[in-house]
MIKOLMAR-284742 format. One record per atom (N, C-alpha, C): x, y, z. Coordinates in steps of 0.05 Angstrom, whole numbers, plus 5000, padded with zeros to 4 digits. Layout:
BEGIN
XYZ;...
//
This chain:
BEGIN
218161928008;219961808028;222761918023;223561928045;226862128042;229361828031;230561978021;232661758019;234261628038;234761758060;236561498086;233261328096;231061378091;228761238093;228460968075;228060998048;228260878028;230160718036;232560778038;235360558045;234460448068;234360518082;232660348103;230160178096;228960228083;226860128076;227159828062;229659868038;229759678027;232059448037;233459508059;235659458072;233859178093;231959358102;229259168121;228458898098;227759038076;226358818055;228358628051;230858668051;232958498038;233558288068;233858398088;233458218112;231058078105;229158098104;226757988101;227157748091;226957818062;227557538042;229357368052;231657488066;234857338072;232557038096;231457238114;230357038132;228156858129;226957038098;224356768100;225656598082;228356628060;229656448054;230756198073;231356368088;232356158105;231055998125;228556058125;226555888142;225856098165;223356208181;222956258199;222356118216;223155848219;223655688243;225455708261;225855508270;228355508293;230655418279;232655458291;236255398279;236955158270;238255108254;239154758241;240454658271;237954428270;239354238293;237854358316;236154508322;235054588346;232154648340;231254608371;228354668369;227255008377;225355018371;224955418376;225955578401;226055368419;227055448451;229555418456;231955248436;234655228434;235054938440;232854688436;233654508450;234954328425;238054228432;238954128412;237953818402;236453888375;235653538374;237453328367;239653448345;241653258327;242753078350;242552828346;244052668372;243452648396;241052718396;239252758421;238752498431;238252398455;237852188473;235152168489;233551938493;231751918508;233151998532;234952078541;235152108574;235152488569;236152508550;237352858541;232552968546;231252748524;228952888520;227052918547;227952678563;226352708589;227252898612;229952978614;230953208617;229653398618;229353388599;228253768570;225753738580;223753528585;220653508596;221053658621;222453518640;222353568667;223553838670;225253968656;226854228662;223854428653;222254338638;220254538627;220854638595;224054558597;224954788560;224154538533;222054378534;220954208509;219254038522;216354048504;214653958503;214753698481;212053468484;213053308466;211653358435;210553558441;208953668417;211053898399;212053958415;215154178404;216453898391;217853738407;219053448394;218853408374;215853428367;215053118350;214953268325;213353548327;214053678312;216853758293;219053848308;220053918297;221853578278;221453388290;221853218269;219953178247;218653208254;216153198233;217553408206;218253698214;220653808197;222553858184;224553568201;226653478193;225153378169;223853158167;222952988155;222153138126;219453278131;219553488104;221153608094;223653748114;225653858104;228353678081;228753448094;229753298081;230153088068;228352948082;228452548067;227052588038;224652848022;224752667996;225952917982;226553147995;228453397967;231453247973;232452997997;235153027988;234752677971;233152627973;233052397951;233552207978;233552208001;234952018022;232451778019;229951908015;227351688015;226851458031;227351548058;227551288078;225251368093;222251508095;219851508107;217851408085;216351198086;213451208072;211251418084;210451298111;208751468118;209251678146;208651898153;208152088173;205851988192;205551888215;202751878227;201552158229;198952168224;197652328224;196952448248;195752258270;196452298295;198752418312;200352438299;203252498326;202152688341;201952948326;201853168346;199453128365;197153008355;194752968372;196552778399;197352648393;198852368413;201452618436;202952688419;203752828435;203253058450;200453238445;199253368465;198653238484;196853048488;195652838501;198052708519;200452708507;201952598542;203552818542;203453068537;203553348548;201953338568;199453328569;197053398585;197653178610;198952888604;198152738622;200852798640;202652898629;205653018643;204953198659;203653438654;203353668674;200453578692;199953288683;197053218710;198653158728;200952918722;201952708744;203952748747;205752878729;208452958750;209952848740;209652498723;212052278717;211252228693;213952118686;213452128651;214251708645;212851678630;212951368621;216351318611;215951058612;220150978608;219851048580;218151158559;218451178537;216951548531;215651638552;215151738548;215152048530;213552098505;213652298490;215952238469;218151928473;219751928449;218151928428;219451968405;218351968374;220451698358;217651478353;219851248349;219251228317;221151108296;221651028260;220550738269;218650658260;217750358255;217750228217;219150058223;218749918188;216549898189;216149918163;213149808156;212349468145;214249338165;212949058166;211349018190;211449248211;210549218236;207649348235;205149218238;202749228253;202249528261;200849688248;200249988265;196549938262;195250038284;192850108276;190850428262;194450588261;194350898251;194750938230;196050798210;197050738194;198150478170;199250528150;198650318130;201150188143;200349818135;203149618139;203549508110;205949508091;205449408074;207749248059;209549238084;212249038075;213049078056;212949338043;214449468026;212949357998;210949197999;209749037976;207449227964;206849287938;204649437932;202149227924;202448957944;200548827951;199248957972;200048987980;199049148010;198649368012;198149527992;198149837997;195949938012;196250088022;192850168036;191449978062;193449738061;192649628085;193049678112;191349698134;191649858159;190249588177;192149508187;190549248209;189649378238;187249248245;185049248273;186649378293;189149258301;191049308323;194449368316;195749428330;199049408333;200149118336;202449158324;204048908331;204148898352;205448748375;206448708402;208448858408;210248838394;212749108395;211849378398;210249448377;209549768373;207249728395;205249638409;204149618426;205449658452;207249558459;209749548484;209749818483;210849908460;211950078453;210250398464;207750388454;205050658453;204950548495;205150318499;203850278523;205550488539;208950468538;211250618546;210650928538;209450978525;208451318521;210151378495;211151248475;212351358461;210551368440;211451548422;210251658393;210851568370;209451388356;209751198335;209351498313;211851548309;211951878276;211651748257;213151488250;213051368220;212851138217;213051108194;213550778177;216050888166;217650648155;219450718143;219950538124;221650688094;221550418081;222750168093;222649948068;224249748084;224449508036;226349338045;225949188025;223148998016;222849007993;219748837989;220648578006;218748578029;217648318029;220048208047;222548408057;224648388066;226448178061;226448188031;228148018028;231448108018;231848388011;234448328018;235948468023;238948298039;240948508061;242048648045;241648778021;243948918000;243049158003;239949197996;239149537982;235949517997;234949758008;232949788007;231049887982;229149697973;228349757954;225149697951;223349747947;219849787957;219649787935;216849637923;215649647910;213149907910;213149997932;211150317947;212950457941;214950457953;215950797955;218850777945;220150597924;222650657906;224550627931;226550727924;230550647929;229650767962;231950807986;232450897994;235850917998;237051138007;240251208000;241251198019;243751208034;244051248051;245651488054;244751578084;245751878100;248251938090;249851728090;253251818090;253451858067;252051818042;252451908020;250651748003;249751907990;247151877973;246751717957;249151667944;249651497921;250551187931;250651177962;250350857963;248550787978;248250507989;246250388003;246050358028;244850348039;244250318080;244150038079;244249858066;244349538060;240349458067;240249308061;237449198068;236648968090;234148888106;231749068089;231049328112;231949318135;231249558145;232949828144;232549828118;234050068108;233750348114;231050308117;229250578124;229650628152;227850478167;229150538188;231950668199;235050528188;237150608195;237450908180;237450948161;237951208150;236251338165;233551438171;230951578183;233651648215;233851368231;235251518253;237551598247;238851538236;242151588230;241851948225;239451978209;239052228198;238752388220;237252338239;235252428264;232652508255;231252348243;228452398235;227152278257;227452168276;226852078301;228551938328;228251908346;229551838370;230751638367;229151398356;230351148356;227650988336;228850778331;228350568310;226950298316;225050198305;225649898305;225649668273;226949528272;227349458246;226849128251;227548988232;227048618237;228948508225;229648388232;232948148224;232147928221;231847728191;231347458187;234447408186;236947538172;239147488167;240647638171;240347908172;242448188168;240848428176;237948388169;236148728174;237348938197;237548808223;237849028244;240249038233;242448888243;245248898245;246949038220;246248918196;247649008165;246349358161;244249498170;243349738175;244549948188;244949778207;246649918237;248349988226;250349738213;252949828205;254450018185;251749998167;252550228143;251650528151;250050438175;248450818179;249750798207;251950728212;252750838248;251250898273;249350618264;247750618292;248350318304;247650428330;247150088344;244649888340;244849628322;241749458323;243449258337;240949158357;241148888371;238448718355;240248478350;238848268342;238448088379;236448048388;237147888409;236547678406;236347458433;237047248434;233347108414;234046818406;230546798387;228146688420;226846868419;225146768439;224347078463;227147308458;227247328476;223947698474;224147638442;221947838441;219447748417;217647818416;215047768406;215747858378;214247678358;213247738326;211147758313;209747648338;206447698331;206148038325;204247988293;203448298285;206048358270;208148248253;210548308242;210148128220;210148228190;209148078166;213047888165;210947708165;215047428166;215447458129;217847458135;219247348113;220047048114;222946918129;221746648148;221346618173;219346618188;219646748215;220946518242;221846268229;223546088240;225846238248;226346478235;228846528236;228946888242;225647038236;225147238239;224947388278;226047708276;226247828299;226348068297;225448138317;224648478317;225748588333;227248828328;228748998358;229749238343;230749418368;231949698359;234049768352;234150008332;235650048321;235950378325;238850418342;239250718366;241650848349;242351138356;244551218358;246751068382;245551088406;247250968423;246350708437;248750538453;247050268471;245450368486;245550608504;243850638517;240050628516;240350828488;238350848486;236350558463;238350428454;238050108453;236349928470;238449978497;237549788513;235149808521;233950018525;232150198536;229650208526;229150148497;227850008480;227249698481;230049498490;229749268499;228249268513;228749288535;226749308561;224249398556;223249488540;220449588543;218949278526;219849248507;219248978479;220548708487;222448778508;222748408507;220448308528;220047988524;218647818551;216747638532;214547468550;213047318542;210947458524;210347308506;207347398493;206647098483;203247088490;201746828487;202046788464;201047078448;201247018422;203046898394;205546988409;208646838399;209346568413;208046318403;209446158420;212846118421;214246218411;217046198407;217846378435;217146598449;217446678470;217546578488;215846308495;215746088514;218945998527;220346078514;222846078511;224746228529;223246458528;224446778547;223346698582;220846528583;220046518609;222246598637;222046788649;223546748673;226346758661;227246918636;230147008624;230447298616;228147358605;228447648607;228547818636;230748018634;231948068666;228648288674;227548378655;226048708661;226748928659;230048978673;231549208674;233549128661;234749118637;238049188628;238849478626;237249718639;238849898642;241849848666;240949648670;243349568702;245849558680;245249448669;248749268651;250349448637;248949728642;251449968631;252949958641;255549788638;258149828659;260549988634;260950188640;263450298635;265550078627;266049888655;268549768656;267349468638;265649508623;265149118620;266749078609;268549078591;270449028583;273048838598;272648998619;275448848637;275048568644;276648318639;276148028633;274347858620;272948008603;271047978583;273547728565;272447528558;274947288535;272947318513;274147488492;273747558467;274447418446;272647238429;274347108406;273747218388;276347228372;276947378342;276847108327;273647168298;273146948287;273947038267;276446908250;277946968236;276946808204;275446638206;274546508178;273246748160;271846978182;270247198162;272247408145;274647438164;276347688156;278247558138;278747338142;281147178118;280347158091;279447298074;278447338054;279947488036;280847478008;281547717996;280147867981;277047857990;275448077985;274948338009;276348198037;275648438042;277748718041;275648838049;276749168046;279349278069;281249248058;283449318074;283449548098;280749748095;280449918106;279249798125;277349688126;275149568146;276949358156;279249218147;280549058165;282749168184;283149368179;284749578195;283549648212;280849758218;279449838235;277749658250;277649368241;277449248251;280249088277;281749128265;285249088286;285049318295;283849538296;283849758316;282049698338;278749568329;277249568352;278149308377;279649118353;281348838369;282649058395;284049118382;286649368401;285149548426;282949628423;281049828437;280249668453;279849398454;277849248469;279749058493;282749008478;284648968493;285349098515;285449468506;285649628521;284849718548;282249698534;279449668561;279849458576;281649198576;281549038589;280648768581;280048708564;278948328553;281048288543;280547878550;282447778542;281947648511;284247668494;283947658472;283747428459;281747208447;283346918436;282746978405;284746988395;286047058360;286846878346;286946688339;283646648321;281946408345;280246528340;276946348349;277146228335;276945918333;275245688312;272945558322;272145478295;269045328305;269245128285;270744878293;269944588271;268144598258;269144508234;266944328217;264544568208;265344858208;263845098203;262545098175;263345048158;262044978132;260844788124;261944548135;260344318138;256444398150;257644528176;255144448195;253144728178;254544878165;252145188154;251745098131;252644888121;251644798088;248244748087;247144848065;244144838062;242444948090;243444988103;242045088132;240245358134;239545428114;237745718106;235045518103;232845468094;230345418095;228245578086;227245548069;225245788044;223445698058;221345888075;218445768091;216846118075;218246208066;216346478056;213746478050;213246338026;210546228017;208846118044;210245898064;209145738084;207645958094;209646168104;209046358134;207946638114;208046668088;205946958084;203946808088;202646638071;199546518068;198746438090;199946428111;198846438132;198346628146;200246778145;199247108169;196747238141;196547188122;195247358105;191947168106;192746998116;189946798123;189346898148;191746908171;189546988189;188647298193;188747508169;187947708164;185547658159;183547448155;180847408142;181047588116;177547708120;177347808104;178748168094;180148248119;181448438118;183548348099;184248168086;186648138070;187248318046;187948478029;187548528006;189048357984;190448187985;191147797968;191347667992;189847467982;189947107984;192046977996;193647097978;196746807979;197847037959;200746827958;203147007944;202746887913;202046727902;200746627892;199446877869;196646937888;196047217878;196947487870;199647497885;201747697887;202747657865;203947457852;205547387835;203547407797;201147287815;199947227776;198647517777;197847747793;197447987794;200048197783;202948067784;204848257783;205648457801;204048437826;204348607848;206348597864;209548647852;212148677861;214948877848;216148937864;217749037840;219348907816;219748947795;220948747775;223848627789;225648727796;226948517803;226748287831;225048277843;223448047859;222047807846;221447897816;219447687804;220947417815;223547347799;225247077800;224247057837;225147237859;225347037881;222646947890;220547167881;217447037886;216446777875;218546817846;217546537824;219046247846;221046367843;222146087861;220745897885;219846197903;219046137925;215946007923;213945967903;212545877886;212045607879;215445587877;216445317869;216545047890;217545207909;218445047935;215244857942;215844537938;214444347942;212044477971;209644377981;207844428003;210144298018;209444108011;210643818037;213544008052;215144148024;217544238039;218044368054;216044608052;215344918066;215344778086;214844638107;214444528125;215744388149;217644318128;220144168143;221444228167;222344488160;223944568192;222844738205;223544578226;222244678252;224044968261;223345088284;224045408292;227345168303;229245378313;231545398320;232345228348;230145248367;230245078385;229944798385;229144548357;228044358349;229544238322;229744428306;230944298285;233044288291;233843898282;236543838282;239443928267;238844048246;241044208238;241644528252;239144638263;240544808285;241644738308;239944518318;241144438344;244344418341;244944288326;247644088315;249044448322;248944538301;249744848298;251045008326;248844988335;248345178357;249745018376;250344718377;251344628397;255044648388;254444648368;258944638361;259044878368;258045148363;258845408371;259945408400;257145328411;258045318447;259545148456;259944968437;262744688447;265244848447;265744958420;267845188408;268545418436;266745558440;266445718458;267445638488;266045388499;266745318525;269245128521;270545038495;273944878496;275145098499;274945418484;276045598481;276145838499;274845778519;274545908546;274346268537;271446218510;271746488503;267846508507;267546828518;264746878521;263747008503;264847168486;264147308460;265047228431;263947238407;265647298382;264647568371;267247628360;266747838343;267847868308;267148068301;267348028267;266648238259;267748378233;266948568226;262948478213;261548728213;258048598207;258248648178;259548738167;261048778135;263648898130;264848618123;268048648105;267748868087;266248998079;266249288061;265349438059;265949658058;263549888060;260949938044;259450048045;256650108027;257450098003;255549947984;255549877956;254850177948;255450247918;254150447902;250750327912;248850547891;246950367896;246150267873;244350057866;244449817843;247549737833;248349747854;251649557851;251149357866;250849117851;251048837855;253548637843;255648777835;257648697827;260248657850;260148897854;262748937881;262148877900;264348677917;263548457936;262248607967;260648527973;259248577993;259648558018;260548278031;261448278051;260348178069;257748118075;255848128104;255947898108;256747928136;257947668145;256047598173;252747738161;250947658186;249447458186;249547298171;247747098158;247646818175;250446638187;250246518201;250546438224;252146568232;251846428270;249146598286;248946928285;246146838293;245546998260;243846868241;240846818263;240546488264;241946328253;241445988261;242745878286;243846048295;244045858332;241845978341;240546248342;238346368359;240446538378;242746488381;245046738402;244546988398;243647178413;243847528402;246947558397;246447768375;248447978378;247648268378;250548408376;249448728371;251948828346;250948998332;252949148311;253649378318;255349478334;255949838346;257449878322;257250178328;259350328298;261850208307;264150188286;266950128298;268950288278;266950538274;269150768260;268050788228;269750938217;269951128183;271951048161;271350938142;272950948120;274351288122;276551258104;277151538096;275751758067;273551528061;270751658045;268051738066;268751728101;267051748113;264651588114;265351408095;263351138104;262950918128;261450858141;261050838175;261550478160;262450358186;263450058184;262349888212;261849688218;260249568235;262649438257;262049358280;263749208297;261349028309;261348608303;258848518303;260348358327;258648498358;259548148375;257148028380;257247708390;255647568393;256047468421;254347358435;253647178460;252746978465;252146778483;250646568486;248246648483;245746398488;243146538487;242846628525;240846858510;239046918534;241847158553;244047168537;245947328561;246047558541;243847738541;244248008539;245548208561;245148138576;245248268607;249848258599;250347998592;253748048584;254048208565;252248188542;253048288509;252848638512;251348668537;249848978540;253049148549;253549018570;256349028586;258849118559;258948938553;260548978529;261349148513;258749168500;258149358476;257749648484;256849678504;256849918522;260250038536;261149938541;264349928544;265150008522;265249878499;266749918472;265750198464;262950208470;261850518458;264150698467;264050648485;264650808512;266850898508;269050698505;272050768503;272750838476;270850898447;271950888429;270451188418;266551118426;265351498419;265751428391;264651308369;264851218337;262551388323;260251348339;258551438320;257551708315;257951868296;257352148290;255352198260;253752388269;251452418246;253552438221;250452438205;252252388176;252052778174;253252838157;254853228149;251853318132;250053208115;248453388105;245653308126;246153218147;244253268162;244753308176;245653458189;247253648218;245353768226;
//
């Protein structure tokens, strides 16, 4: 071989390596045809169907990539399982797209499900390595809504054992998960997984479960939107409870839009939830209507000032919290500074209720013989948890029969009633339709930092009145750590809260991927 050959020769080889180093796939952030996924939208992917330039088998795939590419070499660890199915699922409404022409309101998305939720493709195991390997008959009602709408159930995701807590996601299956914005702290718990998985873009959108903080305290540390909605206004049947008096299931988006859009498919009646009984003839069908740009304008906003008067919180997050006050003024609402609600301590004293033990042994009873334990009971004298859960399993152990029993769901018990009625007394003396609050006074803990003050301030008005709220991003530390903006509504008025929160998106544009997943 001549020598300007040779140089050529090895000039080719050195490209070579350069490119299979670098992956012979498609470009960071795009799919093989150029379609950009990072920040991608169910309206962007149905687009990309109908234009011809992405299939949902290209889609699902290339998250399926993301996913190997990143969640366990960057230590992020927010997927348990991959469905095995996807790509089969997403050929299949490929095929049914180029029969009929129209694509389902969900159609070909690729949705992150916790793994407290019901799959029949895959394992459910509430993060408990009680449950490992368990795969129930059918879907929850959510994730059922969900496959009915054409979307693609890609994962499980972690979540806290047993979802018990808003601090850290942490599994007894599958260890820590970190969060996107930086590794070394927490996405708060328990749908931890979930939020990091979308925040990351390991899929379209999310759904996670809120007994106290799950959707909302998630949202806020990974700069997505979770709506907690109103109690009644969506199904739990097929969703392992932690207390389910107080337990709820909904999405968890980059944007409201594609939020709401998710609502609509999962809210309404189900026989099976009698707590739904509730939604009869209240769920609207369509909240894509309530995207108003302008909702903002005469919106009466109360600033609940008992959460931010603290001298734990973070001076940063209260700054940017008087920025989103300022942004929302801007847009047009009227402001009432400070909101009060009498007798607030009084009426939230003891008002939490341990039914855990009540409500596992029972969904794990009506598992028959599909159960793999009994009772928690078994969980506990087996050791089948992670070590620091023993104390809350032991406790929960403790709690008298007769007691588990006591309180009734949110619509019945007298200490919610009481609750739920001063809020709206508060609300209609104060001629205000919203409150708002930061969804945490501080930014993301290190992780196994349980020392430095936390902040989450989701714990009581909802979920013990039953009022939805939503948590939108409301901006960045100057460590680039994402911060929450939490408003709330009456019950059953999502159709206002949508208005709102969609406005604020709107005029402010907060939420941006985290930098090592671009």
């Amino acid at each position: 071989m001549s020598l300007p050959l040779l140089k050529k020769y090895i000039s080719v080889c050195f490209m070579g390596i350069v490119i299979m180093a670098a992956g012979c796939g498609p470009k960071k952030g795009k799919t093989g045809n150029g379609f950009e996924i990072v920040e991608t939208t169910i309206e962007d992917i149905h687009d990309a169907y109908r234009s011809g330039t992405l299939t949902c088998k290209d889609l699902a795939a290339y998250y399926l990539e993301r996913i190997e590419k990143y969640d366990k070499p960057t230590r992020l660890n927010a997927i348990v399982v991959v469905n095995a199915d996807a790509l089969r699922t997403a050929e299949a409404l490929d095929k049914e797209f180029q029969e009929t022409g129209k694509l389902r309101p969900l159609h070909g998305i690729p949705v992150i499900v916790k793994d407290n939720y019901e799959t029949f493709d895959m394992q459910t195991t509430a993060g408990s390595m009680a449950l490992q390997g368990f795969i129930s008959p059918d879907d929850a009602y959510q994730v059922f809504k969900l496959r009915e709408a054409g979307a693609i159930i890609l994962a499980k995701s972690n979540m806290a054992e047993w979802a018990f807590s808003p601090y850290q996601t942490l599994s007894s299956t599958s260890g820590v998960t970190a969060n996107p914005y930086d590794l070394n702290r927490v996405p708060a718990g328990s749908s931890g997984g979930t939020a990091a998985a979308v925040a990351a873009n390991f899929g379209t959108v999310g759904l996670g479960t809120d007994t106290g903080n799950s959707i909302r305290g998630p949202a806020s540390h990974c700069c997505l939107v979770g709506i907690r909605s109103t109690m009644g206004l969506t199904s739990r049947d097929g969703i392992i409870p932690l207390y389910l008096r107080n337990d709820i299931g909904g999405p968890m988006c980059r944007t409201v839009t594609d939020a709401v859009r998710i609502l609509e498919v999962i809210a309404g009646y189900d026989p099976n939830d009698p707590i739904t009984e509730y939604c009869k003839e209240k769920s609207t069908g369509n909240y894509n209507q309530y995207l108003d740009r302008n909702g903002l304008k005469g919106a009466r906003i109360g600033v609940f000032r008992l959460f931010t008067d603290t001298p734990t919180i973070d001076p940063e997050v209260l700054s940017l919290f008087e920025k989103a006050i300022y942004d929302m003024k801007t847009a047009g609402a009227k402001i009432v500074d400070p909101f009060v609600i009498p007798d607030f301590g009084r009426l939230t004293k003891g008002i939490w209720c341990d039914t855990f033990r009540h409500d596992l042994n029972k969904y794990l009873a009506s598992l028959g013989d599909k159960a793999p334990v009994k009772n928690l009971l078994e969980v506990y004298n087996k050791g089948l948890f992670a070590t620091p859960n023993r104390m809350r399993i032991f406790h929960a152990l403790e709690v008298p029969p007769q007691e588990e029993q006591v309180c009734r769901d949110i619509y019945t018990e007298p200490k919610n009633v009481a609750f739920r009625e001063a809020v709206l007394r508060a609300m209609s003396d104060q001629n205000v339709d919203f409150i708002i609050y930061p969804t945490w006074n501080n930014p993301p803990r290190k992780l196994y930092d349980f020392k430095s003050p936390a902040g989450d301030n989701s714990q009581l008005i909802p979920p013990h009145t039953g009022m939805p709220a939503v948590s939108i991003p409301m901006g960045f530390t100057k460590k680039d750590l994402p911060t929450g903006l939490q408003i709330v509504a009456r019950l059953f008025a999502e159709p206002d809260l949508i208005r709102v929160a969609y406005a604020y998106e709107q005029a402010t544009h907060h939420r941006r991927p985290p930098k090592k997943f671009d």
